[in-house]
C-alpha positions as CSV (number, residue, x, y, z in Angstrom):
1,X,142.0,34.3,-124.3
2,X,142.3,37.4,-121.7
3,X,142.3,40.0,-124.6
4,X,139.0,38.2,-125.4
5,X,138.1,38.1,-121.8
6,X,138.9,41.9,-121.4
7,X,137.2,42.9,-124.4
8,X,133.9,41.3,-123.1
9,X,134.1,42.6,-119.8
10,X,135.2,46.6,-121.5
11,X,132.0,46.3,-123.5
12,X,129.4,44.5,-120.4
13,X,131.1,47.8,-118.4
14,X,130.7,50.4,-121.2
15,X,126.7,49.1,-121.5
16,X,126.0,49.3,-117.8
17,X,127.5,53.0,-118.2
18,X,125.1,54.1,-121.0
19,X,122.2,52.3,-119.6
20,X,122.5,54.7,-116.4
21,X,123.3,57.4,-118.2
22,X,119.9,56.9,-120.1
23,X,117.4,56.0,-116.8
24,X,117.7,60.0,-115.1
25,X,116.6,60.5,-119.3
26,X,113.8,57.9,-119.1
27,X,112.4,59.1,-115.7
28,X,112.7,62.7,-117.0
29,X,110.7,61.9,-120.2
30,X,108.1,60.1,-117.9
31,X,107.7,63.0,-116.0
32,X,107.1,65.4,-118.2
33,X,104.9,63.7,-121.2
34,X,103.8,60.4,-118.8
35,X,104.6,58.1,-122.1
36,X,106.8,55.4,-121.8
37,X,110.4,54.9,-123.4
38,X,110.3,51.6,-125.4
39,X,107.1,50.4,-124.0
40,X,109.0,50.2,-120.4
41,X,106.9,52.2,-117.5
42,X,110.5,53.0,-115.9
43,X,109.0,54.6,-112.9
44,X,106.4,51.9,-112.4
45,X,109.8,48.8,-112.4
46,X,111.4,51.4,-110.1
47,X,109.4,51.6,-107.2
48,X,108.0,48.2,-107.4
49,X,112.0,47.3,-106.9
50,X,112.1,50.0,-103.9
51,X,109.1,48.5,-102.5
52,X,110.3,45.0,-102.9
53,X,113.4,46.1,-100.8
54,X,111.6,47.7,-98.3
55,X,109.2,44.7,-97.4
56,X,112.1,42.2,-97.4
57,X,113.6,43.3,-93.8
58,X,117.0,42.5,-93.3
59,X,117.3,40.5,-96.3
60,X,115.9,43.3,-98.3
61,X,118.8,45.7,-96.8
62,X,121.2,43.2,-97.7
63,X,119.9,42.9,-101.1
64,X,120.0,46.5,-101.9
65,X,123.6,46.4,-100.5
66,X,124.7,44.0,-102.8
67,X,123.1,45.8,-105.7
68,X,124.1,48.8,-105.1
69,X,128.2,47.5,-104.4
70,X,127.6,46.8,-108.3
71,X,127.5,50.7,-108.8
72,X,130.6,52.0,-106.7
73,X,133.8,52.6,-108.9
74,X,136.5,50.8,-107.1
């Protein structure tokens, strides 16, 4: 059961890694043709999020502090 539970998490962990490894390309490809990548306006989602934090106060900063303690290699 943890080799299955360590497999899972390896592979969840591995994702997340690609997927950022992929947005700087998405924003990049945005930039410079103004398409989108897989029907996804990237830059659109991402400052409707930053603007979402910024309009919830203190509960917004705590927010974006949780989110962004998902990033940080420990």
């Amino acid at each position: 059961m943890d080799t299955v539970i360590k497999g899972i998490v390896g592979f969840v962990g591995g994702l997340g890694t690609v997927l950022l490894a992929v947005l700087p390309i998405t924003i990049l490809w945005y930039v410079l043709t103004g398409g989108t990548v897989f029907g996804m306006d990237v830059v659109a989602n991402l400052t409707s999020l930053i603007n979402t934090f910024g309009n919830g106060g203190f509960t917004g900063l705590i927010a974006l502090l949780i989110v962004c303690s998902f990033f940080i290699k420990k």
